[in-house]
C-alpha positions as CSV (number, residue, x, y, z in Angstrom):
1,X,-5.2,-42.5,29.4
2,X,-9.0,-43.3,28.9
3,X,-9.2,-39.7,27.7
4,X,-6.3,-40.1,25.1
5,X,-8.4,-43.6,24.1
6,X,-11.1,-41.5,23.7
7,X,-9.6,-39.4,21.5
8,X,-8.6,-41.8,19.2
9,X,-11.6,-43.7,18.6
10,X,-13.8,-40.7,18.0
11,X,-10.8,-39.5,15.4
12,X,-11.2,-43.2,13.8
13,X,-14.9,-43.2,13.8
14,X,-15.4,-39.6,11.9
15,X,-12.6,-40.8,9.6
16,X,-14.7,-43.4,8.0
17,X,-15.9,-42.4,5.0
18,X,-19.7,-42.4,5.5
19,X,-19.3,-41.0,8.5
20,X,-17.0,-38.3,6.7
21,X,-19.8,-37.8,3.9
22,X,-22.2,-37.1,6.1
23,X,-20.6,-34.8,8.3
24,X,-20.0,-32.9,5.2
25,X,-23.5,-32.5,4.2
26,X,-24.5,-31.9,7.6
27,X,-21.7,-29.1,7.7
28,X,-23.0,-27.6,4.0
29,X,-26.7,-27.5,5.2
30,X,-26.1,-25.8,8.4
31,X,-23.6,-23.1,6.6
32,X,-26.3,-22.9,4.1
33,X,-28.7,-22.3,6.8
34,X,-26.4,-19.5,8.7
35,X,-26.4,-17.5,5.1
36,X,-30.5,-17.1,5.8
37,X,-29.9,-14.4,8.7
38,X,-27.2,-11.7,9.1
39,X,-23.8,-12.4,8.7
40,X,-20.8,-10.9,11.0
41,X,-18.5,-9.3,8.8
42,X,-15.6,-8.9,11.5
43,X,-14.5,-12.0,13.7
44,X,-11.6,-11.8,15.6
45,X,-9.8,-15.2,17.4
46,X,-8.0,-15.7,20.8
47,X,-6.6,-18.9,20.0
48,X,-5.9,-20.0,23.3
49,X,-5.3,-23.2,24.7
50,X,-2.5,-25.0,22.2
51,X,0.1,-26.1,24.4
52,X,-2.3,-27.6,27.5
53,X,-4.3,-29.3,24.4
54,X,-1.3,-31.5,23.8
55,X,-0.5,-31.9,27.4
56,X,-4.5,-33.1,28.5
57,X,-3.7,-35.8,25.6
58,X,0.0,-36.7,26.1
59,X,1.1,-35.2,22.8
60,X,4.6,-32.8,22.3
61,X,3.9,-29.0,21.9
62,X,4.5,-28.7,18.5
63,X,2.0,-31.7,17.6
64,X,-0.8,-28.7,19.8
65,X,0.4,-26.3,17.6
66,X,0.0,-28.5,14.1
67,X,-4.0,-29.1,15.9
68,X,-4.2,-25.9,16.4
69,X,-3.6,-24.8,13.0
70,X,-5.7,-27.0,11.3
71,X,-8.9,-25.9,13.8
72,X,-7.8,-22.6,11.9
73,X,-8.3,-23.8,8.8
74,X,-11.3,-25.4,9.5
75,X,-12.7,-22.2,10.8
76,X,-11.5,-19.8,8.2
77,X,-13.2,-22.4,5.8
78,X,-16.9,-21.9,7.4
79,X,-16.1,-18.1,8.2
80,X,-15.8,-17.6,4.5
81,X,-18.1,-20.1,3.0
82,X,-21.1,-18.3,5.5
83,X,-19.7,-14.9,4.1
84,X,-17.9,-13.1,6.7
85,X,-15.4,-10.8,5.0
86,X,-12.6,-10.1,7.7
87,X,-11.3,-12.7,10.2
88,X,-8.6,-11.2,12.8
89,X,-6.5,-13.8,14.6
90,X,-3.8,-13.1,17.5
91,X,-0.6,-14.9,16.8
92,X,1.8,-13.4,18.6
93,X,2.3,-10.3,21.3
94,X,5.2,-8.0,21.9
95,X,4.7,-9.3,25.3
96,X,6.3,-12.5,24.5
97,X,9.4,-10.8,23.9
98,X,9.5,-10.5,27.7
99,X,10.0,-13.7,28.1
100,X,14.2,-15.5,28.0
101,X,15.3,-15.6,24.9
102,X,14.9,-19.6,24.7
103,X,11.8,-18.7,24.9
104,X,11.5,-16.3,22.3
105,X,13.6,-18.2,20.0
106,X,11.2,-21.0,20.6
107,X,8.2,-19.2,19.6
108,X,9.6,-17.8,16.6
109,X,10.8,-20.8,14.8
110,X,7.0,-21.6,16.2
111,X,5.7,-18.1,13.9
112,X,8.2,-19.2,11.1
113,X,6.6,-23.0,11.1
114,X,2.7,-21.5,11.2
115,X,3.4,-19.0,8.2
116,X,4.8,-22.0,6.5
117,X,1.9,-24.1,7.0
118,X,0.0,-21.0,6.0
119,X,1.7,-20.5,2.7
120,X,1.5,-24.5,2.1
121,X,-2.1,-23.8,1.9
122,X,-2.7,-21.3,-0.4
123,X,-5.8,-23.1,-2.4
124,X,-7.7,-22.2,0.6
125,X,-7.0,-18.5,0.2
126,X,-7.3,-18.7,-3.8
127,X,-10.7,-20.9,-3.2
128,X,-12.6,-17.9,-1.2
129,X,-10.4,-14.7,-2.5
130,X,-8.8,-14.1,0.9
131,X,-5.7,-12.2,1.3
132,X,-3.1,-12.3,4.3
133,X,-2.2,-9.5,6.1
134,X,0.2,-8.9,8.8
135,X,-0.9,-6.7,11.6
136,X,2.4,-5.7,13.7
137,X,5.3,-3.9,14.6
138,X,7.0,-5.7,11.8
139,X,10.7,-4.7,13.5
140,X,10.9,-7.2,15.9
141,X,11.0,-9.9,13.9
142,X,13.9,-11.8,13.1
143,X,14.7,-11.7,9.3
144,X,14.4,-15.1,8.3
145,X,10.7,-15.3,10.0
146,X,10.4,-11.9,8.1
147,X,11.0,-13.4,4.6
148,X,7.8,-15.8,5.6
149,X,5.7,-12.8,6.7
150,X,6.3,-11.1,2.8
151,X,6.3,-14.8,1.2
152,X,2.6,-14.8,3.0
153,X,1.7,-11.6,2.1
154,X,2.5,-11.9,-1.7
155,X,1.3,-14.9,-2.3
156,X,-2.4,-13.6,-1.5
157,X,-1.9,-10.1,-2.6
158,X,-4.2,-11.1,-6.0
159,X,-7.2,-12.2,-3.6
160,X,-9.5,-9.4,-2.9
161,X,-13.1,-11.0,-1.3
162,X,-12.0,-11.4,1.8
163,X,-9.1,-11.0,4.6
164,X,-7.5,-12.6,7.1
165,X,-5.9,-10.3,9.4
166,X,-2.6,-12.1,11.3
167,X,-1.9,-9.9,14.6
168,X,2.3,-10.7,15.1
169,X,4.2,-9.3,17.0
170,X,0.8,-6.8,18.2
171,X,-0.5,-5.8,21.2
172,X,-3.5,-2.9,21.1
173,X,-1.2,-0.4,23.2
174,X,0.9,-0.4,20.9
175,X,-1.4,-0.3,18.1
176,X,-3.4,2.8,19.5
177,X,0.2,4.8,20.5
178,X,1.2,4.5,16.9
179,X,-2.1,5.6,15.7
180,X,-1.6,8.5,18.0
181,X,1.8,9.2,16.7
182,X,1.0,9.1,12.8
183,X,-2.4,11.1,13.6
184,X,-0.3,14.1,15.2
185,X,2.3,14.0,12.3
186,X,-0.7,14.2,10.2
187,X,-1.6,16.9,11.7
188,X,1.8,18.7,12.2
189,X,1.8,19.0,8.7
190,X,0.7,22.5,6.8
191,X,-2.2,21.7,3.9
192,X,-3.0,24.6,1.7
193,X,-5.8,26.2,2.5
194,X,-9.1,25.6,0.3
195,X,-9.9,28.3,-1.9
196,X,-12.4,30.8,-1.3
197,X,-12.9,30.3,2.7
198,X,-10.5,32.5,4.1
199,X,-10.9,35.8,5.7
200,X,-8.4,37.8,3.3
201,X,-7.3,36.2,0.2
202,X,-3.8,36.9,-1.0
203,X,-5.0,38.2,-3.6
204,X,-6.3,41.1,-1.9
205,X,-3.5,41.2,0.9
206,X,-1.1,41.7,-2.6
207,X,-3.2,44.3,-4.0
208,X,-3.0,46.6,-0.6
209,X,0.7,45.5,-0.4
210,X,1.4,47.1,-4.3
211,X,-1.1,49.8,-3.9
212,X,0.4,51.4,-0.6
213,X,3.9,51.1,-2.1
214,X,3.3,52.7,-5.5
215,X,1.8,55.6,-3.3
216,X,4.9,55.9,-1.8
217,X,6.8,55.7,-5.0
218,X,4.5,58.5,-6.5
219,X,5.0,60.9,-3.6
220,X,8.5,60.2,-3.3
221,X,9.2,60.8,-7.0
222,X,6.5,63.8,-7.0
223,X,4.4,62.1,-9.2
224,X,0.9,62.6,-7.7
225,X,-1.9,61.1,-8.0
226,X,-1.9,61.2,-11.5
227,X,0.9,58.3,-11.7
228,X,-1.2,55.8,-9.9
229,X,-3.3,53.2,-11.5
230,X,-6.6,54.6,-13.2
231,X,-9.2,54.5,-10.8
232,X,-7.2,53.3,-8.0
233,X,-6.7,56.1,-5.1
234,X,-3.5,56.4,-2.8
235,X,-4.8,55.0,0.2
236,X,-6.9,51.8,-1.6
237,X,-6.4,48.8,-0.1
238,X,-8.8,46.6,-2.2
239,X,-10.0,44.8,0.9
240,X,-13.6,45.7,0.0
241,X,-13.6,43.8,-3.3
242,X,-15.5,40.5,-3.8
243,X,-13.0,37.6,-3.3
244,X,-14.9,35.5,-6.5
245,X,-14.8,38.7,-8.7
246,X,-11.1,39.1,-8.5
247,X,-9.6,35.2,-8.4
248,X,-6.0,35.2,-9.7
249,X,-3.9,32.6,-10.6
250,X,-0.7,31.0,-8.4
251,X,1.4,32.3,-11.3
252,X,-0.3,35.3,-11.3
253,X,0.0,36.4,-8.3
254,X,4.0,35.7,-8.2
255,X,4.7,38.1,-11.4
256,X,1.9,40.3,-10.0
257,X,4.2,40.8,-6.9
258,X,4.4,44.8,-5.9
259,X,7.4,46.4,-6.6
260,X,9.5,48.0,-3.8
261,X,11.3,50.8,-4.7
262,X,15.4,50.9,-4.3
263,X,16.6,53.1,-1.5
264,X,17.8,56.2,-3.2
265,X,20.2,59.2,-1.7
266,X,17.7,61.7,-3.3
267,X,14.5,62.2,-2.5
268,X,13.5,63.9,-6.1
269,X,14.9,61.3,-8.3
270,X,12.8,61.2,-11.5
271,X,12.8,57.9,-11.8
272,X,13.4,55.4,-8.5
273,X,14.4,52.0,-9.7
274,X,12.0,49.4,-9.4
275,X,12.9,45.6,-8.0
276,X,10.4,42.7,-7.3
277,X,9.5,42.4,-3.4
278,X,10.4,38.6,-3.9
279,X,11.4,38.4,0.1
280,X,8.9,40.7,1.5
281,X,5.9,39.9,-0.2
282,X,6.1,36.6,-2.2
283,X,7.4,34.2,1.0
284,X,4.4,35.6,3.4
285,X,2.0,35.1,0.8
286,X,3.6,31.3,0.0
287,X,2.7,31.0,3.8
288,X,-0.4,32.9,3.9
289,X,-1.5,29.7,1.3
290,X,-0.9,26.9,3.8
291,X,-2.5,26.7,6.9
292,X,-2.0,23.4,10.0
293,X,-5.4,21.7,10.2
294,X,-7.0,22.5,13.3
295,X,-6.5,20.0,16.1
296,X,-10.8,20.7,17.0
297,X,-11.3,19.1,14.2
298,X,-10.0,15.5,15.1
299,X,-12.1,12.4,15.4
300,X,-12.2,9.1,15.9
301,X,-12.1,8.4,12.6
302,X,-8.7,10.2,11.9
303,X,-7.1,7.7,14.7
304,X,-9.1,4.7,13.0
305,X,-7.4,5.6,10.3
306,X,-4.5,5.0,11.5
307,X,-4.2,2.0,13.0
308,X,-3.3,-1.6,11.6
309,X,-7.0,-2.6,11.2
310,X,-8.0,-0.3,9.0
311,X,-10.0,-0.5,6.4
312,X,-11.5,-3.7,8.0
313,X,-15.2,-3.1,8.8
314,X,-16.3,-2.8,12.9
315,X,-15.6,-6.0,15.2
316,X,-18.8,-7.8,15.4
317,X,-17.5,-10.5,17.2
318,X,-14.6,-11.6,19.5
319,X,-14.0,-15.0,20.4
320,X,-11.7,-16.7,23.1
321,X,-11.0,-20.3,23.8
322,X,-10.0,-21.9,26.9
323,X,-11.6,-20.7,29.3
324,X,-9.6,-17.7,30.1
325,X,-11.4,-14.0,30.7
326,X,-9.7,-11.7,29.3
327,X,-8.5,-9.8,26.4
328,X,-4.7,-10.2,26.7
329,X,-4.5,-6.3,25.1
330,X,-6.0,-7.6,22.0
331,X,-8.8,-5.6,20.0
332,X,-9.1,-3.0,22.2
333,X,-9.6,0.0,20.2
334,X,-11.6,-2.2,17.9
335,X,-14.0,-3.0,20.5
336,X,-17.2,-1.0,20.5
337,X,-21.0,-1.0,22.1
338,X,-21.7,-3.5,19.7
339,X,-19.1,-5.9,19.8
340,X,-19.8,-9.5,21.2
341,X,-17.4,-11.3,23.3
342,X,-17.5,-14.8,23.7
343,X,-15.2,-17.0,25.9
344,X,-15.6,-20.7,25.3
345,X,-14.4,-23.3,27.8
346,X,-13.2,-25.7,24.7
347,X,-9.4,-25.4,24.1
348,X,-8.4,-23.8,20.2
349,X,-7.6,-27.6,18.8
350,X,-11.4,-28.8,19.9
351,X,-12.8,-25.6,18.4
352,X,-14.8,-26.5,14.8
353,X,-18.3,-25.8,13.7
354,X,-20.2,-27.5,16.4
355,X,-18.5,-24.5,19.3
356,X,-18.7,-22.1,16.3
357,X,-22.8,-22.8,15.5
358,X,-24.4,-21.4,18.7
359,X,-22.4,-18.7,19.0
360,X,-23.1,-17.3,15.1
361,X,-27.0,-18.8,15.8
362,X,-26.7,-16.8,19.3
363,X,-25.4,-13.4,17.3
364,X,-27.6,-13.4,14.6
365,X,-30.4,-13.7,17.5
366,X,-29.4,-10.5,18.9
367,X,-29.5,-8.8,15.6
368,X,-32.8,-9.6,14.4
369,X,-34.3,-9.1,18.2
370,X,-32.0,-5.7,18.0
371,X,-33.4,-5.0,14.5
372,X,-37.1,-6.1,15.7
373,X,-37.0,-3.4,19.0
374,X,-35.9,-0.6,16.7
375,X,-38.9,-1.2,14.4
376,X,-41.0,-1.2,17.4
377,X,-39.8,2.3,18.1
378,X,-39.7,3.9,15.0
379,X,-43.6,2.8,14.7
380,X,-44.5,4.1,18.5
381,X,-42.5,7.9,17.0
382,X,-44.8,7.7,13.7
383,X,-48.1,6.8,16.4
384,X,-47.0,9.7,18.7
C-alpha cells in the first residue's frame, strides 16, 4: 500500500509544471550530450515485466499494458532524438500460441489494442521519419488483428529516417529456418551463366556440332571436301578459337543451329534434305546457358539476407527488463561478437531515460576504449 502511495505522489510531483519543465531541459541536455560520442544504430527491447508491474501496484493487467506502452514511446522518442536508426522490439512469440486459447485470445485482442495505440500515435512516427515494420510469421494472426498490422504498416510507409521493427508473432528459430528455406530455393534455382567464364562457350560447342554434321552430309552425298565451308576442314571442331574473337548473339546462335540431315533410303542422293537440329542441338545449348549457383559459394550474408531483419544494420545493443536472464529465442541470429546485452532489474513501465542513460553512457565507453586499443595497435605495427 505505502508503495502504491509512493507511486502516486512521485506521479503528482513530476506532473507539476516546473517540475515538468525542468525535467524536459534536463532530458534535452543529456540527449544533446549522448549525440557527442557514438551512437548505436540497432537497439533491440525485451519488454518484460507488464503484467507483475500492475500487480506490485494493485492495478488490472491491461492498465500494465497501457504503462507499458507509453515507456515505449518514451523510449522510441530519445532513441530517435539521440539518432539511433533502427529499434527492434519483441511483442509477441509463436510460443504463446502454446498457451489455451483463452489465453491466446487474450493476448491478441492485447496485440490488436497495442497496434491501435500505435497507429493513434502517428505524429511520433511522422516527427522523426520512422516507419513500422512487422517482423513475423504474419499467418498466425487472426484477420481482424491483421487489418491493424497493414493499417500500421501503411500509415508509416512515407517515413524513411528511421525504423521500428515490431517482432509478432516471431521467435529466431523460426526466423533462421525460413531464412534457410528461401536461401536453398535461391539456390535451387538455375541463373545463366556470366559471359565469357565458361570452359566451352556454346558458341564453339555449335560450331563443332554443324561442322561434324556437314562432314557427314558431304561424304554421304559424295561431295568432298570441296562442299565444306572455305577454310574449314572435315574434322574442325573450332574448340581452338578465341572465345572474345568469335561472340555471337542469342539469336544468332538459334538460326545458326547446324542442320541435320533427313534419313534417306539412298546413300547417293544428290541432294539430302536439310532440317534445323531444333531438339538436338538448340535445347542442350538453352541448358548449356544456365547453370545452379554453387552451394561453396554460400555465406552468411546470403542467409542475412534472408531473414525478417534485413536490411537493418548489426545489433549493437540488446536490452531486457525485469530481471530475467535470458533471451526468450529472440535476436539470435542477430547477435554477434559485438553485441551488448543488458538485463535491468527495473520492470518495462519504470524503464525511461534515467535506466536508459548509463547503459548508452556505458556503450559508448566501450567504443571509444575499443576504438582507443585499436589505435594503440595500429601504431605498435607502424613502430615494429
Amino acid at each position: 500500500m505505502a508503495t502504491a502511495h509512493g507511486a502516486s505522489l512521485r506521479r503528482w510531483l513530476f506532473g507539476l509544471p516546473p517540475v515538468e519543465w525542468a525535467l524536459q531541459q534536463l532530458r534535452e541536455l543529456l540527449i544533446n550530450t549522448l549525440k557527442c560520442g557514438p551512437i548505436p544504430q540497432h537497439i533491440a527491447f525485451v519488454m518484460d515485466g507488464n503484467r507483475r508491474y500492475a500487480r506490485t501496484h494493485k492495478l488490472e493487467t491491461v492498465e500494465g499494458h497501457h504503462l507499458g506502452f507509453e515507456a515505449l514511446a518514451r523510449v522510441l522518442e530519445v532513441c530517435y532524438k539521440s539518432g539511433v536508426k533502427v529499434v527492434t522490439i519483441y511483442a509477441f512469440s509463436i510460443e504463446n500460441f502454446k498457451r489455451s486459447k483463452y489465453e491466446v485470445d487474450g493476448l491478441m485482442d492485447m496485440a490488436k489494442m497495442k497496434l491501435v495505440q500505435m497507429s493513434q500515435h502517428g505524429e511520433l512516427f511522422d516527427r522523426y521519419g520512422a516507419s513500422v515494420r512487422i517482423l513475423g510469421d504474419k499467418s498466425l494472426v487472426r484477420p481482424d488483428v491483421l487489418e491493424q498490422v497493414d493499417r500500421a504498416v501503411e500509415m508509416t510507409r512515407h517515413n524513411g529516417e528511421a525504423v521500428l521493427n515490431v517482432c509478432f508473432p516471431y521467435t529466431s528459430r523460426e526466423e533462421i529456418t525460413r531464412s534457410i528455406r528461401e536461401t536453398v530455393r535461391d539456390f535451387s534455382s538455375p541463373v545463366r551463366r556470366p559471359a565469357g567464364k565458361r570452359g566451352f562457350s556454346e558458341t564453339h560447342v555449335l560450331r563443332s556440332l554443324r561442322s561434324r554434321q556437314l562432314s557427314g552430309i558431304a561424304e554421304e552425298g559424295g561431295l568432298g571436301q570441296d562442299a565444306l565451308p572455305e577454310g574449314r576442314p572435315s574434322g574442325a571442331t573450332g574448340l581452338e578459337e578465341d572465345d572474345e574473337s568469335s561472340e555471337m548473339s542469342e539469336q544468332d546462335l538459334d538460326t545458326a543451329s547446324a542442320l541435320q540431315p533427313e534419313s534417306s533410303q539412298t546413300s547417293h542422293s544428290p541432294s539430302p534434305t536439310l532440317k534445323p537440329a531444333t531438339d538436338s542441338l538448340s535445347s542442350p545449348a538453352r541448358r548449356l546457358r544456365q547453370h545452379l549457383p554453387d552451394p561453396e559459394t554460400l555465406t552468411e550474408e546470403h542467409l542475412d539476407k534472408n531473414t525478417y531483419t534485413y536490411p537493418a544494420p548489426p545489433l549493437d545493443l540488446l536490452i531486457r527488463t525485469s530481471g530475467v536472464y535470458r533471451l526468450s529465442d529472440f535476436m539470435l541470429w542477430q547477435c554477434h561478437e559485438n553485441t551488448e546485452i543488458k538485463f535491468l532489474d527495473c520492470l518495462w513501465p519504470e524503464f525511461d531515460l534515467w535506466y536508459f542513460l548509463p547503459v548508452l553512457l556505458e556503450w559508448q565507453w566501450r567504443q571509444r576504449r575499443e576504438a582507443g586499443d585499436e589505435s594503440r595497435q595500429a601504431g605498435g605495427v607502424k613502430v615494429q
